[in-house]
C-alpha positions in Angstrom: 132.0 -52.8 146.7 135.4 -51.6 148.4 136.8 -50.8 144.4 133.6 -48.7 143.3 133.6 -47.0 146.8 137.4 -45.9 145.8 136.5 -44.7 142.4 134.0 -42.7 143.0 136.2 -41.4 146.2 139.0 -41.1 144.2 137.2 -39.5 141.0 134.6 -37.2 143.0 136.4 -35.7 145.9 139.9 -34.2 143.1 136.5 -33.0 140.5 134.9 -31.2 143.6 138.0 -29.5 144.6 139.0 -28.8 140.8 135.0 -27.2 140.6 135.5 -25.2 144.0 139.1 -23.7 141.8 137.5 -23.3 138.7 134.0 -21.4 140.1 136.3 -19.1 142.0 138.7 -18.1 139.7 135.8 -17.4 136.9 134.2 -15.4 139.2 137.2 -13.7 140.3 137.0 -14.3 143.7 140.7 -14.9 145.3 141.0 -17.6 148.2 143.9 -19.5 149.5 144.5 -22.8 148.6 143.5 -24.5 152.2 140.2 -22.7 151.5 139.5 -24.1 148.1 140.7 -27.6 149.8 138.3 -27.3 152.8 135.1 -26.3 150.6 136.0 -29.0 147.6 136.8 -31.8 150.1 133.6 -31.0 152.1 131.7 -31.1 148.5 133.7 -34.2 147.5 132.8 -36.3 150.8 128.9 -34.9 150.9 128.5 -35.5 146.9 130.2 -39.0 147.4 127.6 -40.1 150.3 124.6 -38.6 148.1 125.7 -41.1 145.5 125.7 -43.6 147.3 122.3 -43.1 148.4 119.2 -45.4 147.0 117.8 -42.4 144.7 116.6 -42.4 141.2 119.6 -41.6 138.8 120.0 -38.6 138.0 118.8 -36.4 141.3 122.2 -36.5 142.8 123.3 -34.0 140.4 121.2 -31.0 141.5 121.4 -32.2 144.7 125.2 -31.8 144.2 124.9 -28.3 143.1 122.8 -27.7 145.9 125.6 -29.1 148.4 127.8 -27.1 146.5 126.1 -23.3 146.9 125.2 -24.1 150.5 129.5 -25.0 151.0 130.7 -22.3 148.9 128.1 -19.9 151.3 129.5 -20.9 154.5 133.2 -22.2 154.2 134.0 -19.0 151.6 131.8 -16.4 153.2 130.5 -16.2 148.9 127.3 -14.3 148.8 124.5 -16.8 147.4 124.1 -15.2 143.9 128.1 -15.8 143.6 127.9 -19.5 145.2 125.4 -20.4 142.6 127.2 -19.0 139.8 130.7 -20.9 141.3 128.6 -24.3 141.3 126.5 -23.6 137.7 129.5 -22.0 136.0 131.7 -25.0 136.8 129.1 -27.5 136.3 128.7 -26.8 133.0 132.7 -26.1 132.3 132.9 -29.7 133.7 129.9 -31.3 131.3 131.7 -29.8 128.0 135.3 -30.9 128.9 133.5 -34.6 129.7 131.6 -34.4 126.4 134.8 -33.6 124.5 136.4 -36.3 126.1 133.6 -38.8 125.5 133.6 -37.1 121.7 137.4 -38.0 121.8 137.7 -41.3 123.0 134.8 -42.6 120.8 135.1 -41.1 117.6 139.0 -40.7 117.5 140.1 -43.2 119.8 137.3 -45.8 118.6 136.2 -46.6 121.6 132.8 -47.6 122.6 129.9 -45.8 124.4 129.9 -49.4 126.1 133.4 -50.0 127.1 133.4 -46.4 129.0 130.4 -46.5 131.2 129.8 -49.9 131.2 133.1 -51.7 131.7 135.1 -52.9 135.2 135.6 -50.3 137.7 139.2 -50.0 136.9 138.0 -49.1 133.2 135.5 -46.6 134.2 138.2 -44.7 136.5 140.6 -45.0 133.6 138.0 -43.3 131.4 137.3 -40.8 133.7 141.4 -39.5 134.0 141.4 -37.9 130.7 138.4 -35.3 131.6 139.3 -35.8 135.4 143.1 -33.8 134.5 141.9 -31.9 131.9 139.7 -30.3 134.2 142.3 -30.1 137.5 144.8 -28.4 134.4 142.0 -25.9 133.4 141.1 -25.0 137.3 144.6 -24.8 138.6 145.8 -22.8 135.1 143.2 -20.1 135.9 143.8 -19.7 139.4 147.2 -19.3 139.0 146.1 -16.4 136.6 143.8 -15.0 139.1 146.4 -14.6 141.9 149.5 -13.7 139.6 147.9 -11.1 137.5 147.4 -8.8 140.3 151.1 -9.6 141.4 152.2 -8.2 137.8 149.8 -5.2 138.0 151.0 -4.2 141.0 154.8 -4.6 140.0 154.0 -2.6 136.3 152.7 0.4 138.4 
């Protein structure tokens, strides 16, 4: 129990935080850093305890976007239209780059559908790095963008 309680801890709180970057920078919305922390930790921590309630699989997952509006709402001050779109926007953003990775790792790699979901917990937090990274790289590339192409605008004019 204490080795699945750290990967999902160490997998879901990193993904939320990655998710809070990604939603704002694709929406163009500028926050600091602590901000993005403060909302993705508080949807890390609150998503982890929902999965580790006794529900059917499957209902943590809107219940996670849910978490994730209602944060973005009232640690960012984002309007609820823009919350939604920040949670949906990287939801989805996060489903492709896992899909590719699954796509990867089965059909190039040869690895099983098996040996990823249904292996130790070490192997499934292995499994998860690839997407896990691939999605920190995408969310910190684009908010690096978001705050440094104003700085370049501003030294141009």
């Amino acid at each position: 129990m204490l080795i699945e309680t750290w990967y999902y801890q160490l997998g879901t709180i990193p993904e939320s935080i990655a998710m809070v970057a990604l939603g704002t920078a694709l929406i163009k919305e500028k926050f600091t850093w602590k901000q993005i922390f403060t909302a993705g930790l508080l949807v890390g921590m609150i998503g982890f305890l929902l999965q580790q309630l006794p529900i059917e699989y499957g209902v943590h997952v809107p219940l996670g976007i849910i978490v994730m509006i209602l944060i973005c709402c009232l640690v960012l001050k984002l309007r609820i239209a823009k919350s939604a779109a920040v949670a949906l926007i990287s939801f989805i953003v996060l489903v492709l780059v896992e899909w590719i990775t699954v796509l990867v790792q089965t059909r190039l790699l040869g690895f099983t559908e098996e040996q990823i979901i249904g292996g130790s917990d070490l192997s499934r937090f292995l499994f998860s790095l690839p997407p896990l990274i691939i999605f920190m790289v995408i969310s910190l590339f684009l908010q690096l963008r978001l705050h440094y192409s104003g700085r370049r605008s501003k030294d141009r004019a």
